[in-house]
Steps between C-alpha positions, in 0.01 A plus 500: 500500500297500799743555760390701851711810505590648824669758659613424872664715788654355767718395748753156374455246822646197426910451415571514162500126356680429197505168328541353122216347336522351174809610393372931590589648838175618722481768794191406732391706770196645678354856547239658715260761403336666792256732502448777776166717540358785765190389727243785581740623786775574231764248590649296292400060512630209306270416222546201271800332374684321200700218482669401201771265384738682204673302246754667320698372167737656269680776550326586785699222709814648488325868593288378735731273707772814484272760661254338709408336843250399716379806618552759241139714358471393153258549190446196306362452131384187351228259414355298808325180506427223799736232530331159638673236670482233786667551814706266705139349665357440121262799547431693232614891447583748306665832490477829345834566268661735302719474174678814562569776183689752728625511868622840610550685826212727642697838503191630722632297820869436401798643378679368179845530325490349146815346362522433127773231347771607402482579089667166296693753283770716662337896431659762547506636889402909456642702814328621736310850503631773762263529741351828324435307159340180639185397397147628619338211745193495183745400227683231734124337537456453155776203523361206342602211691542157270643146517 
């Protein structure tokens, strides 16, 4: 009910880590947010950054673990919260984490090729259009992409 919501984009910086716990499967891995901004002489400076630990259950394992690596510009959705815990000295820590909702790609710094499964029924196969009767690139990007 009272969940923090957040939006973050990003760059993934840790390996992927994948491990079962309690009987569900979990993706852990970390992103970077960093912010750039122009001093008075117009160049560009590092500003602040993000660091944040992404948790991802469900369905978004098997996507997830398919399409992504260390490395790879992402936008991530979910509902963060600090994680505390005692390091290996006894000391006291925590961390800022985030149940993922959705994991995708950031199409502004990368280039993407979906693949959807294959449907469970066998469908019908239409032939393919001549090259004069082939769709208009606006009707091929309203594919819906599902599951």
């Amino acid at each position: 009910m009272f969940e923090t919501h957040l939006t973050v984009v990003g760059r993934i910086v840790t390996d992927l880590r994948r491990k079962p716990v309690n009987g569900q499967e979990l993706i852990s891995f970390r992103v970077a947010s960093n912010s750039r901004r122009r001093n008075g002489e117009g160049t560009w400076e590092p500003g602040n950054s993000l660091f944040i630990t992404v948790n991802c259950w469900g369905k978004l394992v098997t996507g997830v673990g398919a399409a992504l690596y260390k490395g790879a510009p992402v936008i991530v959705v979910g509902d963060v919260f600090t994680s505390e815990y005692e390091d290996k000295d006894g000391v006291r820590r925590s961390s800022l984490e985030m149940r993922a909702t959705a994991v995708g790609p950031d199409l502004s710094r990368a280039i993407v090729r979906f693949e959807q499964p294959q449907p469970k029924a066998a469908e019908p196969v239409a032939e393919e259009a001549a090259p004069d009767e082939a769709e208009e690139p606006e009707e091929a990007a309203d594919l819906v992409l599902s599951a």
